[in-house]
C-alpha positions as CSV (number, residue, x, y, z in Angstrom):
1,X,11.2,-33.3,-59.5
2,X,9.1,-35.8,-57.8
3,X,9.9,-35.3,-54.1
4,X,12.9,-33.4,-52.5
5,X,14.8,-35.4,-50.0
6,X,13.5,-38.8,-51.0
7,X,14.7,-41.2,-48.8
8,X,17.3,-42.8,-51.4
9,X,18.9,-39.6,-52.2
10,X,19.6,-39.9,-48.6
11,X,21.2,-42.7,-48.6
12,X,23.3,-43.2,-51.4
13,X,24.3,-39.5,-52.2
14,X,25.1,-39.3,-48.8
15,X,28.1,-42.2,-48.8
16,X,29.2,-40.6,-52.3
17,X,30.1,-38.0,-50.6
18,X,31.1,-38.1,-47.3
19,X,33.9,-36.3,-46.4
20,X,31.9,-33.0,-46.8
21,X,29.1,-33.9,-44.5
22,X,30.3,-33.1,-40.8
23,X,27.8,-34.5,-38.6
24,X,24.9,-36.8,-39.8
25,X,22.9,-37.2,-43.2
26,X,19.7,-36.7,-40.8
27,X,20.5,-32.7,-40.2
28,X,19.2,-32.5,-43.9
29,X,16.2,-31.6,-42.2
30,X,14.3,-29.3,-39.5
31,X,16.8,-27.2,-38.0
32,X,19.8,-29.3,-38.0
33,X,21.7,-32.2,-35.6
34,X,19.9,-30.8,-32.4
35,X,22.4,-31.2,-29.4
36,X,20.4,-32.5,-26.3
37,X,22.3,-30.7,-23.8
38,X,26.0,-30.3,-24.3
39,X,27.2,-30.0,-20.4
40,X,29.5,-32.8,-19.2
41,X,27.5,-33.5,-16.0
42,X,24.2,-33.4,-17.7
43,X,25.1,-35.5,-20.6
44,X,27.3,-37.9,-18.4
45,X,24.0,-38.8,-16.7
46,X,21.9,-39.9,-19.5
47,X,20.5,-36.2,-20.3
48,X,19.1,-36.2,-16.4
49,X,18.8,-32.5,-15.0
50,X,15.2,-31.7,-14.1
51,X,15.4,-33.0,-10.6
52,X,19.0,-32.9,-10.3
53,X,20.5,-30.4,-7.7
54,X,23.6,-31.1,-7.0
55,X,25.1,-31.2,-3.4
56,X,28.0,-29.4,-4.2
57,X,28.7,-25.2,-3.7
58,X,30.5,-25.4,-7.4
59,X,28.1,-26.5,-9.8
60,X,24.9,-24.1,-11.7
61,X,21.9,-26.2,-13.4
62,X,20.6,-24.4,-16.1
63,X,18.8,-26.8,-17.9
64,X,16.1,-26.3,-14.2
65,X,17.3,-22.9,-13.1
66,X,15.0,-23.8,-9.8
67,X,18.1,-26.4,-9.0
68,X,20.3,-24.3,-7.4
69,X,19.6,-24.1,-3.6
70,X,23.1,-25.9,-3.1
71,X,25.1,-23.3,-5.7
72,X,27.0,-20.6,-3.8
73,X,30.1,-20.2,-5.2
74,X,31.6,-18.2,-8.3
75,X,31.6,-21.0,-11.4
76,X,33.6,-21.1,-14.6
77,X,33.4,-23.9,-16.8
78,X,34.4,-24.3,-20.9
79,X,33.8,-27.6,-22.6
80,X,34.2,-29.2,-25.8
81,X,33.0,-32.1,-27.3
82,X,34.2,-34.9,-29.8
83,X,31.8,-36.6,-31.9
84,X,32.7,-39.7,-33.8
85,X,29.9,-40.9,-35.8
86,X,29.8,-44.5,-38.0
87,X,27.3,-44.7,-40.7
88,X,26.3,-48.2,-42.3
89,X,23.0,-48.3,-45.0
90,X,22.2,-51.1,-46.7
91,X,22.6,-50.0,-49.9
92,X,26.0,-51.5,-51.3
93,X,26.9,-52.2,-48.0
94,X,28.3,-49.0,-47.7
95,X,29.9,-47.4,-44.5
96,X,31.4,-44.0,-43.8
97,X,32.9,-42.5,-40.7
98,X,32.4,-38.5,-39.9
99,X,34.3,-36.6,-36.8
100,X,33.5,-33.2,-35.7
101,X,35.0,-31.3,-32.6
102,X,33.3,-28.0,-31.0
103,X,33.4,-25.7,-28.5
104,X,30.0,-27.0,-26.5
105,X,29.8,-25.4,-23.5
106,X,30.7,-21.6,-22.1
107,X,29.2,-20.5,-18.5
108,X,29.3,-18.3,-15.7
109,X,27.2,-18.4,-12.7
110,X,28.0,-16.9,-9.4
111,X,25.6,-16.3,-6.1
112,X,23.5,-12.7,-5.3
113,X,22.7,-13.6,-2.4
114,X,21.9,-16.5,0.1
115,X,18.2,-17.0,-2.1
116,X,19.3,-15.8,-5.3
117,X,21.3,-17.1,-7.9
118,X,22.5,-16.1,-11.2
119,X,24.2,-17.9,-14.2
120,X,25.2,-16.8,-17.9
121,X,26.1,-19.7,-20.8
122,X,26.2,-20.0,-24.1
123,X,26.2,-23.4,-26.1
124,X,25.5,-24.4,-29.9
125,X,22.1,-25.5,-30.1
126,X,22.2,-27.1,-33.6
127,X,24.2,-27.3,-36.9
128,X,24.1,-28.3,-40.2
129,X,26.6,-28.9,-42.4
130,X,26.3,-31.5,-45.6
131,X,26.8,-32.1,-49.3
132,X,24.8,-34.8,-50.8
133,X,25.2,-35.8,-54.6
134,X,23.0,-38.5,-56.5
135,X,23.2,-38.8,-60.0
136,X,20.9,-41.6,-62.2
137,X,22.0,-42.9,-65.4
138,X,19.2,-44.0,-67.6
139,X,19.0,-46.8,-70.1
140,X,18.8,-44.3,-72.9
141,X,23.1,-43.3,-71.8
142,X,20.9,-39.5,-70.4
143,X,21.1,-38.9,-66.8
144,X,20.7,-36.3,-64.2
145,X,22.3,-35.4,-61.3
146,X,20.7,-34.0,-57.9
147,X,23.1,-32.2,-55.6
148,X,22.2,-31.0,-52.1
149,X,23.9,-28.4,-49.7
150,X,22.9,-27.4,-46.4
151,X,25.3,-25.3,-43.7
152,X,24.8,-23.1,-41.0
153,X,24.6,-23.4,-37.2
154,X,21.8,-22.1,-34.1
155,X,23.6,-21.3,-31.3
156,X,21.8,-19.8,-27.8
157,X,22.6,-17.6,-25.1
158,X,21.3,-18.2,-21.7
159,X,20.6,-16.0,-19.0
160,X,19.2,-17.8,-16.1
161,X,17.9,-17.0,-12.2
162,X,16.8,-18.7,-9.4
163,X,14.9,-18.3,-6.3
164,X,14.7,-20.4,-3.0
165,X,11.7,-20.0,-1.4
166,X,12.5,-22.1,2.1
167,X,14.5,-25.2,2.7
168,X,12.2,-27.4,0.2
169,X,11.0,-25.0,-2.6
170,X,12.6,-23.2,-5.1
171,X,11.7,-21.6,-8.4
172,X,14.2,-20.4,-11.5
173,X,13.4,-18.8,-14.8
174,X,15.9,-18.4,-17.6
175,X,15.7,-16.3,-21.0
176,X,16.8,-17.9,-23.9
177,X,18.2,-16.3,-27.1
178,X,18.7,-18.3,-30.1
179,X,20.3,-16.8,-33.0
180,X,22.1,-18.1,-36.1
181,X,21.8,-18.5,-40.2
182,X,20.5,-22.0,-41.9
183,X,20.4,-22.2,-45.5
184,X,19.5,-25.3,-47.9
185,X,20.3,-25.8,-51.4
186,X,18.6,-28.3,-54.2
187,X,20.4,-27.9,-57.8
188,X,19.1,-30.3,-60.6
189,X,20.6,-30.6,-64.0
190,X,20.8,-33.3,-66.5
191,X,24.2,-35.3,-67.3
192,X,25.6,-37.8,-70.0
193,X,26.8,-41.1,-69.8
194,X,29.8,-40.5,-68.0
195,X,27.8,-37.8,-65.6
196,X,29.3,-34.7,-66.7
197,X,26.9,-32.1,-67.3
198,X,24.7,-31.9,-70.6
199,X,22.7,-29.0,-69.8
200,X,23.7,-25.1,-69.7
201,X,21.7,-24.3,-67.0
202,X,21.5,-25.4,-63.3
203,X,17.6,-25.2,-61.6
204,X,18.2,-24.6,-58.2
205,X,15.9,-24.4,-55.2
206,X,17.5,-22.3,-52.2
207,X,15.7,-21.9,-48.8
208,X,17.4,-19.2,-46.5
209,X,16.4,-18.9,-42.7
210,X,17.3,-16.7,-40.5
211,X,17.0,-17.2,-37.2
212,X,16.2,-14.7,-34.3
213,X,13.9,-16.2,-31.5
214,X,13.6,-15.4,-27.9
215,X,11.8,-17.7,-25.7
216,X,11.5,-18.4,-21.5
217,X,12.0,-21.8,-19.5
218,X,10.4,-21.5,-16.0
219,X,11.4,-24.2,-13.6
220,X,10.4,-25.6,-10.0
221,X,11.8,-28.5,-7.5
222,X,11.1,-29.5,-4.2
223,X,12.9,-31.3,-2.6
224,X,13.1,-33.3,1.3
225,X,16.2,-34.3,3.1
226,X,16.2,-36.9,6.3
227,X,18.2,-35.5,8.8
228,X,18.5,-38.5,10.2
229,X,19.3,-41.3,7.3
230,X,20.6,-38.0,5.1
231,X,18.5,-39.4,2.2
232,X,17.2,-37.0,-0.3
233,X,13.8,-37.1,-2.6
234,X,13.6,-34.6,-5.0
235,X,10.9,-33.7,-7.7
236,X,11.4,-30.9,-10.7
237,X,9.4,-30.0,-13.5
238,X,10.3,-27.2,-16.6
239,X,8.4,-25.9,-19.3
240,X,9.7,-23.8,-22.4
241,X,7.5,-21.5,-24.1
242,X,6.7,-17.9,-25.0
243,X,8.1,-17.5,-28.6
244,X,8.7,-13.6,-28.7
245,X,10.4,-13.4,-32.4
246,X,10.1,-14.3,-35.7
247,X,12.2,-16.7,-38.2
248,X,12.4,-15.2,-41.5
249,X,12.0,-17.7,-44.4
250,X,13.4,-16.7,-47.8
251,X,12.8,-19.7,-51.0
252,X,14.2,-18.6,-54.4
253,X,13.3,-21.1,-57.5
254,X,15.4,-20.2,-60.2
255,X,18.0,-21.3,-62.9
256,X,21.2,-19.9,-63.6
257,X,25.1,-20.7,-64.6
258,X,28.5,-20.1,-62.8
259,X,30.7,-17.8,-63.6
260,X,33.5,-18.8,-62.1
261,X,34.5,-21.6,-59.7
262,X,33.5,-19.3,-56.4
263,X,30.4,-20.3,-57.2
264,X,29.2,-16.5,-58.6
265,X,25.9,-16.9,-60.6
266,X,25.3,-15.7,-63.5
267,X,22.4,-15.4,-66.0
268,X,19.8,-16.3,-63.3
269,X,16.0,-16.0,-64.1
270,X,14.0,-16.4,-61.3
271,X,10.8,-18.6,-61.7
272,X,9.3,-18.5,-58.2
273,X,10.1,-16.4,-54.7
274,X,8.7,-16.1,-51.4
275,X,9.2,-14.8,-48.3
276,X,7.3,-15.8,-45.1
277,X,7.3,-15.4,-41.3
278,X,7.1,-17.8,-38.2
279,X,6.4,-18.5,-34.5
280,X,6.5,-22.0,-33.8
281,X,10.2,-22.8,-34.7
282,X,11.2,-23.9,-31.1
283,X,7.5,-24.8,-29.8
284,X,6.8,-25.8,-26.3
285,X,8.8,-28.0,-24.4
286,X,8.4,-29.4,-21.1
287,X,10.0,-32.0,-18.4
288,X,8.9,-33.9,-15.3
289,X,12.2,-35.9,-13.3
290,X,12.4,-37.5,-10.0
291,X,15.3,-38.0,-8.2
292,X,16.7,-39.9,-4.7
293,X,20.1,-39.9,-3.1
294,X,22.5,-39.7,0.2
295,X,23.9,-36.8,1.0
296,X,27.1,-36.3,-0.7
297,X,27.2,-40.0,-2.1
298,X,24.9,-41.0,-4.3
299,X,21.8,-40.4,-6.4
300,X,19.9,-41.7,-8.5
301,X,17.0,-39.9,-11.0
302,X,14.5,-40.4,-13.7
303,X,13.4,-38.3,-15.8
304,X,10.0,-37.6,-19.1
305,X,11.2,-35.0,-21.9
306,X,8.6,-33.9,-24.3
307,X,9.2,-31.5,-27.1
308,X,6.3,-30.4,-29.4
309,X,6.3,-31.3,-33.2
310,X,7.3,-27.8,-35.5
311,X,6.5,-27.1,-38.6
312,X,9.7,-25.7,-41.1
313,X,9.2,-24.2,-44.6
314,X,11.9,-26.3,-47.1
315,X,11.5,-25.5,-50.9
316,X,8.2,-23.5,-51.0
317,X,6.7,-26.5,-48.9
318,X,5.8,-27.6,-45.4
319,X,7.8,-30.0,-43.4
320,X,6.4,-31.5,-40.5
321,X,8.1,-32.7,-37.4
322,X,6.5,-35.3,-35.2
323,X,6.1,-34.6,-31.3
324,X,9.2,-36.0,-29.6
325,X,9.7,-37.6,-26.0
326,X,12.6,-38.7,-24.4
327,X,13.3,-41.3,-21.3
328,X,16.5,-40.8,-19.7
329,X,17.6,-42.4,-15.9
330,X,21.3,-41.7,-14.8
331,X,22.9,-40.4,-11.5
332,X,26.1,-40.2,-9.6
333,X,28.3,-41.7,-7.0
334,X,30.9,-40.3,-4.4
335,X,32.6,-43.2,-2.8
336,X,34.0,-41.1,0.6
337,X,34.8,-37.0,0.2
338,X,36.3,-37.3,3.4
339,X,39.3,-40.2,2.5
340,X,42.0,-37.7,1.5
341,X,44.6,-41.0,1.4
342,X,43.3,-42.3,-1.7
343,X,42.3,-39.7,-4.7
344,X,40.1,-41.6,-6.3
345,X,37.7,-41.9,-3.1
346,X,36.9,-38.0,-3.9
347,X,36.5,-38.8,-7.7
348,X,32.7,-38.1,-8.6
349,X,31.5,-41.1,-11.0
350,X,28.3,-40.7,-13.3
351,X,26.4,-42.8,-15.1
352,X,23.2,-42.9,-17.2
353,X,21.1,-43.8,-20.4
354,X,18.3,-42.4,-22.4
355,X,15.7,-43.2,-25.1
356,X,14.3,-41.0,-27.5
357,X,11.2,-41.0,-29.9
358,X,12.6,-38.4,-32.7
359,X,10.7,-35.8,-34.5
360,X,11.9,-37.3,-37.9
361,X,9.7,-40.2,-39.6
362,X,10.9,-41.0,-42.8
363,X,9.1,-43.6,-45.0
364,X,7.2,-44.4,-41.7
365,X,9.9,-45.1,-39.9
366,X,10.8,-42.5,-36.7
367,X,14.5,-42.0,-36.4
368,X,14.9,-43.2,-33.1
369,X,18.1,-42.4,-30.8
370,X,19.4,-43.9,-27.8
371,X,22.5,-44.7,-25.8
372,X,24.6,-44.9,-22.6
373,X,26.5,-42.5,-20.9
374,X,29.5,-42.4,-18.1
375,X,31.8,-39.6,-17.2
376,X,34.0,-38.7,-14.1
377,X,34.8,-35.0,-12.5
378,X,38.3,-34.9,-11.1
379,X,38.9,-32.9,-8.8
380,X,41.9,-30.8,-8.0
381,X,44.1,-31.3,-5.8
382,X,43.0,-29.1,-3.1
383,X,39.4,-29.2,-4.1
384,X,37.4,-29.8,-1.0
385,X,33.9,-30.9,-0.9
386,X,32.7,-27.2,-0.3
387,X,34.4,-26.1,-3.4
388,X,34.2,-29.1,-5.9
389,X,36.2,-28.0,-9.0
390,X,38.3,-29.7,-11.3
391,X,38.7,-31.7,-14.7
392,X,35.6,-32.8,-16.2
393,X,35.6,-36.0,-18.8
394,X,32.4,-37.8,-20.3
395,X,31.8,-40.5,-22.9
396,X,27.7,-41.0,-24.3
397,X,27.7,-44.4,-27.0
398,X,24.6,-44.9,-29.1
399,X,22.7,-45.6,-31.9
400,X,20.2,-43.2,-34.2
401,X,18.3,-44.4,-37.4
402,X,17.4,-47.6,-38.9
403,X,18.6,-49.7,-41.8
404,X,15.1,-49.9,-42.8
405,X,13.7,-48.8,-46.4
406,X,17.3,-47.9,-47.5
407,X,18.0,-45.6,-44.4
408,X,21.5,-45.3,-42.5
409,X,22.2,-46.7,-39.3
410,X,24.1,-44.2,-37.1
411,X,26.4,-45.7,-34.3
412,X,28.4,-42.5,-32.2
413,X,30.9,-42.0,-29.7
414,X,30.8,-38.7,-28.6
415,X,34.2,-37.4,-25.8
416,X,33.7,-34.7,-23.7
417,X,36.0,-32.5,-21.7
418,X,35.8,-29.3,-19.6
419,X,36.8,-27.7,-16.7
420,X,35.3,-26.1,-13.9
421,X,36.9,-23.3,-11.9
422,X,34.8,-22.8,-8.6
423,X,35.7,-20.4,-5.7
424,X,34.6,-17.4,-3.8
425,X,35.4,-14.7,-6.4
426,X,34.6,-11.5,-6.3
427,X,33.6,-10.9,-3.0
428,X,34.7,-8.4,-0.5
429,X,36.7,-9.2,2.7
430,X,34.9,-8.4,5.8
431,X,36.8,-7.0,8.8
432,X,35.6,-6.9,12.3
């Protein structure tokens, strides 16, 4: 074995076969097809939420937990999302088209007081999910076939709280809690002519993490309304750090058969094993957004994501991650709340796009991502603009990758859909 996941494997085992990888041939390594953000109103603004506080009682912004002055109502919202991804490599010309639908999105926030605010979500951080086959014939009629595996997905649970301090300042921490099971598999044997297998034994290389890591994103905004013009400037800032728990690395080189077609080995002699600890799975992460808007009608942010480079044990060895940094700008118009004639006056419209440096480099070249975003938030029919609730529907189009040096070009659609149920649950009646 010269390298694992060479770039060609890549490539052309991953079109052989496709139907068993679910998201992208990229989640092959780190920690999986990382999801951004997976809320509808984030994601339907280009990935914007730093400096984003919405002016609406209904809706909870975890991704800054400082953003919630405005939040004061009980808030329910489930979402799902859609991908459709379209793969295209050079190689052949070959194409292949993957779909994958999830529950993205659970949540609910509700007020403590008039300062304090309090929200709950949990969301699939990142999966992976492929089967990847490449098989060489030589000139001799011997051959060998390389076969890789990979499943498992990282999910988080967020608790999050916020503070306002006055009319301008706030502050928010939230705990973070991601847990889940990634495993890898690398089995080599040699084949004939027609690729059937020549060899008794399978070498395989396994890599099992398990993931249990706690971490804490503190958050702050300011931000200054014109009572007079009722424009609004807002500035927000997050940083995630603090890893309190280990991932547990387990790598077993050995060979074996199968017993049977459940995959049950048999006869396995192990040739090398180790286990090893680590910190710096999720390293720090931070963000910096500015925002400006008119009350209850528009606004309009930018926003700087960076994310520190980590380091994952794969097959006894390291694999580095570059630093990654993301550019997003996006925002949101209300044509007239007040216009209950026409419905789709009260109709919220987003909009957005986003750049991002990856933390993958392959052959020297970074697998880039970027795309444009839109989505609308219906609201019900007796939804008022003190308790904004209703249907939530998004679409993000893009493009990851390269069709450089043999690697795949990956063009996506990704639909989104949610609710959110917003009132005044939960409370007691006062009587004078």
């Amino acid at each position: 074995m010269k390298k694992i996941f060479v770039v060609s494997f890549i490539s052309v085992g991953y079109f052989l076969n496709a139907q068993s990888l679910s998201n992208s041939p990229y989640a092959a390594y780190g920690i999986g097809d990382v999801k951004y953000d997976n809320t509808i109103e984030t994601a339907s603004m280009g990935g914007i939420s730093t400096a984003f506080i919405s002016d609406f009682t209904s809706s909870f912004n975890f991704a800054n937990p400082a953003n919630n002055t405005n939040f004061d109502l009980t808030s329910i919202r489930l979402e799902a999302t859609n991908e459709n991804n379209y793969f295209k490599s050079n190689y052949n010309d070959t194409k292949s088209t993957k779909h994958s639908t999830y529950l993205s999105n659970i949540a609910l926030a509700f007020p403590i007081s008039s300062k304090v605010k309090m929200g709950i979500s949990y969301q699939p951080y990142s999966s992976k999910n492929y089967n990847i086959t490449n098989t060489e014939i030589l000139k001799d009629g011997t051959g060998y076939k390389n076969v890789f595996r990979g499943n498992g997905t990282l999910n988080t649970a967020q608790v999050a709280v916020s503070y306002k301090i006055n009319q301008e300042l706030a502050v928010g921490a939230r705990a973070n809690l991601y847990f889940g099971d990634l495993s890898d598999l690398n089995e080599f044997y040699t084949v004939d002519a027609n690729g059937v297998a020549s060899s008794e034994f399978i070498n395989g290389y396994q890599t099992k993490n398990r993931v249990r890591n706690f971490n804490f994103t503190l958050g702050t905004s300011y931000q200054t309304l014109n009572t007079r013009t009722d424009k609004k400037l807002t500035i927000g800032a997050t940083a995630t750090f603090g890893n309190t728990s280990n991932m547990t690395t387990d790598y077993i080189n050995s060979t074996y058969t199968y017993a049977d077609a459940e995959g049950t080995r048999a006869n396995e002699t192990i040739i090398d094993q180790q286990s090893r600890k680590s910190k710096n799975l999720l390293p720090l992460q931070a963000s910096l957004g500015v925002g400006y808007g008119s009350e209850n009608h528009w606004f309009l942010s930018g926003q700087l994501d960076y994310k520190k480079g980590e380091n994952i044990s794969y097959f006894g060895q390291t694999f580095n991650m570059q630093d990654t940094y993301r550019i997003s700008a996006g925002g949101w118009y209300l044509p007239n709340y007040n216009n209950f004639r026409s419905y789709f006056s009260r109709v919220i419209y987003r909009y957005g796009a986003f750049y991002e440096r990856g933390g993958l480099k392959l052959e020297g070249n970074s697998i880039n991502k970027f795309g444009i975003s839109a989505g609308v938030m219906l609201p019900f029919k007796n939804s008022s603009i003190t308790r904004m609730s209703g249907l939530e529907l998004g679409v993000e189009l893009g493009k990851r990758g390269t069709l450089s040096d043999n690697l795949i070009n990956q063009n996506f659609i990704n639909l989104r859909i949610g609710f959110n149920f917003a009132d005044k649950w939960f409370r007691k009646n006062l009587y004078n």
